[in-house]
Each structure stands twice: as C-alpha cells, then as structure tokens.
N, CA, C and O atoms as CSV, one atom per row, in Angstrom:
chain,resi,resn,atom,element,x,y,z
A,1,UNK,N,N,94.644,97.429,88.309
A,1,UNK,CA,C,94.397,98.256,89.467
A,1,UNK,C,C,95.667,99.030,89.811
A,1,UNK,O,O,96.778,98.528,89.642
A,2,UNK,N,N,95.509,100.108,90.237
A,2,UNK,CA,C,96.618,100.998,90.467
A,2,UNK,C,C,97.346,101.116,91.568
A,2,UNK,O,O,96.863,101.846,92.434
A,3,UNK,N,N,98.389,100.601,91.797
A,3,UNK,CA,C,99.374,100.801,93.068
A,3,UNK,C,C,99.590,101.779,93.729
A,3,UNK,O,O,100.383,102.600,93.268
A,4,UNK,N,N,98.798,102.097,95.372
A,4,UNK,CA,C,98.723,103.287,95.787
A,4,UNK,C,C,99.397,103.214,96.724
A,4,UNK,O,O,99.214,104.122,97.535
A,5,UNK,N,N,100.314,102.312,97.037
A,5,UNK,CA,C,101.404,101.575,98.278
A,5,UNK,C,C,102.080,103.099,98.408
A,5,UNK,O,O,101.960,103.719,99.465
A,6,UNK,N,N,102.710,103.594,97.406
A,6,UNK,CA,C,103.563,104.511,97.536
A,6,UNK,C,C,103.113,105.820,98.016
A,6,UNK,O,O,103.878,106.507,98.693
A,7,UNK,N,N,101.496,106.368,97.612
A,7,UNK,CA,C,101.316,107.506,97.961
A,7,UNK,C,C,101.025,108.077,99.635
A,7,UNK,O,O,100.934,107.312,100.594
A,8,UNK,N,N,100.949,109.062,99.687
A,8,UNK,CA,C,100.704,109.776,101.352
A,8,UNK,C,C,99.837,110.678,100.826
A,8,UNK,O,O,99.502,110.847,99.653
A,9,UNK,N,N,99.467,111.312,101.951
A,9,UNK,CA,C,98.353,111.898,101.894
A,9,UNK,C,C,99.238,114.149,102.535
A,9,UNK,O,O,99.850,114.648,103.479
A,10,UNK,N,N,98.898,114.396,101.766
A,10,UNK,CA,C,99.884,115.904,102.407
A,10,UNK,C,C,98.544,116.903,102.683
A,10,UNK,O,O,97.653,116.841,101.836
A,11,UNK,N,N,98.362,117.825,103.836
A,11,UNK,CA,C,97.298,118.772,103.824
A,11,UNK,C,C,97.912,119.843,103.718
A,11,UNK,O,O,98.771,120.139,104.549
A,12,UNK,N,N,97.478,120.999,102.236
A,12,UNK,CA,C,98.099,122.598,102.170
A,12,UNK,C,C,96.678,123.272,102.014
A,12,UNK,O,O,95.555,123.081,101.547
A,13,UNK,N,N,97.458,124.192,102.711
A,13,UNK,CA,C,96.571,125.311,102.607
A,13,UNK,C,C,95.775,125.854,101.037
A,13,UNK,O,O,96.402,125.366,100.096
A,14,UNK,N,N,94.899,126.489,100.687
A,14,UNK,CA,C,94.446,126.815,99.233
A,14,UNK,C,C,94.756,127.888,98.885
A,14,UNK,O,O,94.593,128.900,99.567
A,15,UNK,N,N,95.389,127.844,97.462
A,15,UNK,CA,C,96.022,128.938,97.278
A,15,UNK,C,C,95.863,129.346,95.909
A,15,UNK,O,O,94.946,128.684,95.421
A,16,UNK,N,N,96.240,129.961,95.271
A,16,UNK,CA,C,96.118,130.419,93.586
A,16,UNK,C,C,96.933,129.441,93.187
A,16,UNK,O,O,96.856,128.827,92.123
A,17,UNK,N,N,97.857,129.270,94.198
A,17,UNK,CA,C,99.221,128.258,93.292
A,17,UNK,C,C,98.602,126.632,93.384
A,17,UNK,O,O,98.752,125.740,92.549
A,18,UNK,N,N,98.085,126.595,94.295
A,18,UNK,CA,C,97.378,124.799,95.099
A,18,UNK,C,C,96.382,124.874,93.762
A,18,UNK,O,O,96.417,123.930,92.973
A,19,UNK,N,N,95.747,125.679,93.584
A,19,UNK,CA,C,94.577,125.758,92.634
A,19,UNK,C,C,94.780,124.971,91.126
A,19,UNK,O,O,94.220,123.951,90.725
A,20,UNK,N,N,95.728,125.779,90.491
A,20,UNK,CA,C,96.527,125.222,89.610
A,20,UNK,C,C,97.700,124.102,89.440
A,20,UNK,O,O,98.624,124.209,88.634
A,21,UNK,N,N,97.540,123.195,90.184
A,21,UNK,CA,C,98.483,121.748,90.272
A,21,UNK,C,C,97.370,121.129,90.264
A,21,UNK,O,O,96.297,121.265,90.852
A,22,UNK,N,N,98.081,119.938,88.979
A,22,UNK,CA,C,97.353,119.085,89.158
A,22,UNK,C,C,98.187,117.760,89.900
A,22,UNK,O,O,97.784,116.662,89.517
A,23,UNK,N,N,99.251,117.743,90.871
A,23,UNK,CA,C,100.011,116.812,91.499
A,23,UNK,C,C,100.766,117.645,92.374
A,23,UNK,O,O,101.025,118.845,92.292
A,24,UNK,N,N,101.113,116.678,93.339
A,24,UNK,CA,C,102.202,117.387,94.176
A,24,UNK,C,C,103.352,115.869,93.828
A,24,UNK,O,O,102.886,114.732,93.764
A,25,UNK,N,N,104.996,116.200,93.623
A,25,UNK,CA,C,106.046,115.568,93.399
A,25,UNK,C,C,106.908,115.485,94.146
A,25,UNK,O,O,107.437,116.596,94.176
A,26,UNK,N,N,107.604,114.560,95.066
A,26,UNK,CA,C,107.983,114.212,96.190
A,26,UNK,C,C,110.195,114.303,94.787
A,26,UNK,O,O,110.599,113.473,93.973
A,27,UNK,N,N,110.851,115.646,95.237
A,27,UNK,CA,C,112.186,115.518,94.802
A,27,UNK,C,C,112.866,114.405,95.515
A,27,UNK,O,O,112.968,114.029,96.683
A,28,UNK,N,N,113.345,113.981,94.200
A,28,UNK,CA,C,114.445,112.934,94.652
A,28,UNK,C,C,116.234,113.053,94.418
A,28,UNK,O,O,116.324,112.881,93.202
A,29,UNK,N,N,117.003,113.162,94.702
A,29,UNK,CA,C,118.337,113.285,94.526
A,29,UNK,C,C,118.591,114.606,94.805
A,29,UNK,O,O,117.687,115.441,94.764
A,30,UNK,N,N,119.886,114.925,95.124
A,30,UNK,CA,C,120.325,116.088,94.617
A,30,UNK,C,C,120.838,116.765,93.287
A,30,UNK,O,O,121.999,117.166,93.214
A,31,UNK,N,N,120.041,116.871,92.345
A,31,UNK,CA,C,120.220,117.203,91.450
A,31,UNK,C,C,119.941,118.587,90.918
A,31,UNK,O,O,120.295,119.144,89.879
A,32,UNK,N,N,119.327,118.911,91.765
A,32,UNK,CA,C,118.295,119.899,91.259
A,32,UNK,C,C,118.453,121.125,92.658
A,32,UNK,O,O,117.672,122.010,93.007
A,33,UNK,N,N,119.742,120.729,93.196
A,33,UNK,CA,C,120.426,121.517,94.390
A,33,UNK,C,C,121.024,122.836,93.612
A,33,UNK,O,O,121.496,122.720,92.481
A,34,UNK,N,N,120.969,124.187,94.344
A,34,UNK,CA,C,120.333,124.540,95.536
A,34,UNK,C,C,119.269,124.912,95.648
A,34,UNK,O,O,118.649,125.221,96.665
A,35,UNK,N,N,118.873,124.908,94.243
A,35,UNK,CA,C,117.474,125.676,94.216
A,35,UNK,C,C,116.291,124.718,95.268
A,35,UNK,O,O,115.800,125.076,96.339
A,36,UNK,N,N,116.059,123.314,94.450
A,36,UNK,CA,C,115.396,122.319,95.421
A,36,UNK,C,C,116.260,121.411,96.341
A,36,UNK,O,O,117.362,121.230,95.824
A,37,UNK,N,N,116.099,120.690,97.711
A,37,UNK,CA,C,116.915,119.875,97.833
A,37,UNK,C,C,116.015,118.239,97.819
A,37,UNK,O,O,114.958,118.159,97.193
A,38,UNK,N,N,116.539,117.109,98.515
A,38,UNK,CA,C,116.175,115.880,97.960
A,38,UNK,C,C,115.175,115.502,99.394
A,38,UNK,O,O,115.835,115.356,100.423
A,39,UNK,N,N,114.137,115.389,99.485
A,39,UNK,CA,C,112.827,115.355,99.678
A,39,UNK,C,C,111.699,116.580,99.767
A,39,UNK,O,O,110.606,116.467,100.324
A,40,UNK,N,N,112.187,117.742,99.115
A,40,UNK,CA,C,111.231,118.415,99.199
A,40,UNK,C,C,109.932,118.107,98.205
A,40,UNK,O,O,109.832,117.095,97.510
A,41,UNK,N,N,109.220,118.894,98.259
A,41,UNK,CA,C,107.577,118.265,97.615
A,41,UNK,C,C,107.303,119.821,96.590
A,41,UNK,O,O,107.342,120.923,97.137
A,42,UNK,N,N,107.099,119.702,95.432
A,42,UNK,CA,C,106.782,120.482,94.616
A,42,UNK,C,C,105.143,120.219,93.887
A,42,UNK,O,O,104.429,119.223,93.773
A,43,UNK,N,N,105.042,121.280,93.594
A,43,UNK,CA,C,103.501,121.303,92.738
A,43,UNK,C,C,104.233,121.094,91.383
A,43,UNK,O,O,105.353,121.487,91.056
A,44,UNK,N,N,103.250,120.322,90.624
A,44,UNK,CA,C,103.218,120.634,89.216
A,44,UNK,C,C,101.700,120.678,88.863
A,44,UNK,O,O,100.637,120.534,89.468
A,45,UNK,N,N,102.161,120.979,87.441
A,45,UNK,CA,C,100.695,121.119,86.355
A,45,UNK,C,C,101.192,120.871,85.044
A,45,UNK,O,O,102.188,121.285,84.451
A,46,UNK,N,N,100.342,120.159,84.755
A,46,UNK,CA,C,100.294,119.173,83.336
A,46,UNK,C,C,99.725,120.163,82.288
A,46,UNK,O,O,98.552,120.522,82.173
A,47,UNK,N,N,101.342,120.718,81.172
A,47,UNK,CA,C,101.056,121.055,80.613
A,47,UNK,C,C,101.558,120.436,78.952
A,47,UNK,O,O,102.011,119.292,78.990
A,48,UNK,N,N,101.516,120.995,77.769
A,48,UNK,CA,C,101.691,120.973,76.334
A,48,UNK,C,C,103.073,121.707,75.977
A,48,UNK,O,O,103.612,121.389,74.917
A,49,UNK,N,N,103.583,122.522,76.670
A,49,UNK,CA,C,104.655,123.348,76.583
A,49,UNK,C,C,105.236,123.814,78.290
A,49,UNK,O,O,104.761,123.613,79.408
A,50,UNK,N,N,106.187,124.349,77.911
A,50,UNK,CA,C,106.746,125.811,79.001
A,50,UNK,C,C,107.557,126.647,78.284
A,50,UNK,O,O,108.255,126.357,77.312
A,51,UNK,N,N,107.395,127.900,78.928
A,51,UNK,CA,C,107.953,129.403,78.580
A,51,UNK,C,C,109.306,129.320,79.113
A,51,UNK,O,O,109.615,128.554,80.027
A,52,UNK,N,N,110.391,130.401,78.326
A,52,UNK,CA,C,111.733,130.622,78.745
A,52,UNK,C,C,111.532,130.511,79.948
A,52,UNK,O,O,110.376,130.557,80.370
A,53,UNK,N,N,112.951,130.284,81.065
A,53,UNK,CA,C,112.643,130.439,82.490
A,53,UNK,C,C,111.940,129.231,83.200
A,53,UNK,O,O,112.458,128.841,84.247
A,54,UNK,N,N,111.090,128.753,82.853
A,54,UNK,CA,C,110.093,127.803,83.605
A,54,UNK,C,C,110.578,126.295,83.690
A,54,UNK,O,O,111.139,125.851,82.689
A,55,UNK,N,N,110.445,125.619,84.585
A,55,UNK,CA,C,110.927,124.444,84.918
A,55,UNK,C,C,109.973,123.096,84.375
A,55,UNK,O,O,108.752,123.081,84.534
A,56,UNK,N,N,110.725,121.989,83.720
A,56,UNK,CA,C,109.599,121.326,83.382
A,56,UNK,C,C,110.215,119.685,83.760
A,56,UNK,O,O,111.414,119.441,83.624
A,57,UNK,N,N,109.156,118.555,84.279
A,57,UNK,CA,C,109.546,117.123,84.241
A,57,UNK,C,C,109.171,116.646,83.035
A,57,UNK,O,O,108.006,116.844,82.690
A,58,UNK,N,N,109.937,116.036,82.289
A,58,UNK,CA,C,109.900,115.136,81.083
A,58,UNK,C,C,110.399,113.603,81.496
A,58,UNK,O,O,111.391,113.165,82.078
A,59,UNK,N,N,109.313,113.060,80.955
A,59,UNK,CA,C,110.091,111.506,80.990
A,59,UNK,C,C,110.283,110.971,79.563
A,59,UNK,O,O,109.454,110.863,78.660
A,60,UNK,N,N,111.890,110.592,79.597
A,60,UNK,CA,C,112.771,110.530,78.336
A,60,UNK,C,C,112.672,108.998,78.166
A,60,UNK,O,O,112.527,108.163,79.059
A,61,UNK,N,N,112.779,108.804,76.853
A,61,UNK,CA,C,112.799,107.022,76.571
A,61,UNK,C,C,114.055,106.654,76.677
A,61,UNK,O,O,114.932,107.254,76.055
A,62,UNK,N,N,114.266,105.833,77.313
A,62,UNK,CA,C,115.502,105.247,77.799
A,62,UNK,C,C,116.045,105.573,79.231
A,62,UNK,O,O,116.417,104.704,80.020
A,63,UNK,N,N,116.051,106.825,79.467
A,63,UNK,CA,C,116.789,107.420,80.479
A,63,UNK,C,C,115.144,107.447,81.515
A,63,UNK,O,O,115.038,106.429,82.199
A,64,UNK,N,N,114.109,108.323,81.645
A,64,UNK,CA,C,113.070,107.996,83.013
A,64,UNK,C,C,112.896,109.764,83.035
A,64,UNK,O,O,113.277,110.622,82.239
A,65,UNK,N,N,112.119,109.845,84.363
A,65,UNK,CA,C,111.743,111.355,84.536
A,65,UNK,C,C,112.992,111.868,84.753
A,65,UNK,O,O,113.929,111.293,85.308
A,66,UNK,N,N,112.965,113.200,84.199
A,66,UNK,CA,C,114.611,114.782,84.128
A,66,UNK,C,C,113.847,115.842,84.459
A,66,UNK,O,O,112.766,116.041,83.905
A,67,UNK,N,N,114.164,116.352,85.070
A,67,UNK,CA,C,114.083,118.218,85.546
A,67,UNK,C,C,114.652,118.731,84.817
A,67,UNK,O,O,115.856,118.510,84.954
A,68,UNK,N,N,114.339,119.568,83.779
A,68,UNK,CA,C,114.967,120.708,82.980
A,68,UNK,C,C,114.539,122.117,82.920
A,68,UNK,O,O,113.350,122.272,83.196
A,69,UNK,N,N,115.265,123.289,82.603
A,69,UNK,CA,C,114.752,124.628,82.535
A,69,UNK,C,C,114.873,125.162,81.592
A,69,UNK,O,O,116.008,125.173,81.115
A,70,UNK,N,N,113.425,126.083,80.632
A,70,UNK,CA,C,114.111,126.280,79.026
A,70,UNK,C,C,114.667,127.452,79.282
A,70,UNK,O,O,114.173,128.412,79.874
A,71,UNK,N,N,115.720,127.334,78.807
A,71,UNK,CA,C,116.578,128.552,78.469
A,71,UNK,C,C,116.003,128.886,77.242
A,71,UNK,O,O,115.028,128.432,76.642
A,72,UNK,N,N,116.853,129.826,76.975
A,72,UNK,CA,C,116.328,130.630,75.398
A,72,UNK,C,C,116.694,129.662,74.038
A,72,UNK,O,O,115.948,129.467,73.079
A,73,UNK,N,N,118.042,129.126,74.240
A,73,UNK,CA,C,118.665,128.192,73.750
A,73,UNK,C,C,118.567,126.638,73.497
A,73,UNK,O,O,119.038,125.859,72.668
A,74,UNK,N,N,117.829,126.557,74.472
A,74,UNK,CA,C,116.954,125.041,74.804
A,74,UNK,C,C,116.568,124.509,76.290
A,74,UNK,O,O,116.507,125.243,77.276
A,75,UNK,N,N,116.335,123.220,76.287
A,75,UNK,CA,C,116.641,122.838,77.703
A,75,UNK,C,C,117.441,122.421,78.358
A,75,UNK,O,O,117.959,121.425,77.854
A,76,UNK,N,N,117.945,122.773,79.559
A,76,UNK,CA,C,118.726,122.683,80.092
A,76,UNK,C,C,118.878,121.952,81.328
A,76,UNK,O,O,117.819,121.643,81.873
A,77,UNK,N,N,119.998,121.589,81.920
A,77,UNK,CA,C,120.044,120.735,83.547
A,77,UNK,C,C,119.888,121.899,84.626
A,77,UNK,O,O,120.331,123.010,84.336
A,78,UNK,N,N,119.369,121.719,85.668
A,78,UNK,CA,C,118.974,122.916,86.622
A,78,UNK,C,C,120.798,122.886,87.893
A,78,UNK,O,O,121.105,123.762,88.701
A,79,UNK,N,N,121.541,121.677,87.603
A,79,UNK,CA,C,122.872,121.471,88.145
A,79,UNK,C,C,123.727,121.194,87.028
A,79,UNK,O,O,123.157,120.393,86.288
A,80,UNK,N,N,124.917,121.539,86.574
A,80,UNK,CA,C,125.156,121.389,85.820
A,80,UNK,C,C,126.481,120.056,85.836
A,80,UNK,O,O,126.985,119.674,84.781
C-alpha cells in the first residue's frame, strides 16, 4: 500500500501548462537558486527525453533525484 502521509492536496487554476503535468514537485534545497528557490512547487511531465534548454529530474543510482539542464554539450547543474 502506498504511503500518502507525505502528500497535500494544492488547488491551480487550468491551464495549457496544468494540462500537461503529470505531477506537481515540492523544491527542496537551494540548489537550483535563483532561478527556483527551496519550497517552491513545480509542474512536471513524464517524459523519454528533453530538448537543449529544458530542465529535467533524473534519479541517479547511488546518488537519488538531480535537477539538470541539457545544454548542447550535455547535462548540466542549474547552480554550479
């Protein structure tokens, strides 16, 4: 059975962008400062890839979920 201790419940408005998430992600740390800071709430959507520019969560073996952005070059830390 699935542990729902942690979740809340958030009400947004509907939008083209609400449409396309399939989660909303509660930021943690400052890591990902200034762009996000550490409790803001982001949309995602579960995808197979991302395009130059675009921000993506990966969860790495060993290390846990990372925020990265592909550069042209690869991926990258959004703080460096």
């Amino acid at each position: 059975m699935e542990d729902r201790s942690a979740w809340k419940k958030v009400l947004l408005k509907k939008s083209a962008v609400s449409e396309l998430a399939d989660e909303i992600a509660t930021i943690t740390g400052d890591g990902m400062e200034p762009m996000y800071s550490d409790g803001d709430n982001v949309f995602v959507q579960y995808c197979d890839s991302i395009a130059v520019g675009e921000i993506g969560v990966f969860n790495l073996p060993g290390i846990g979920m990372v925020i990265r952005y592909k550069a042209p070059d690869g991926l990258r830390r959004i703080k460096p």
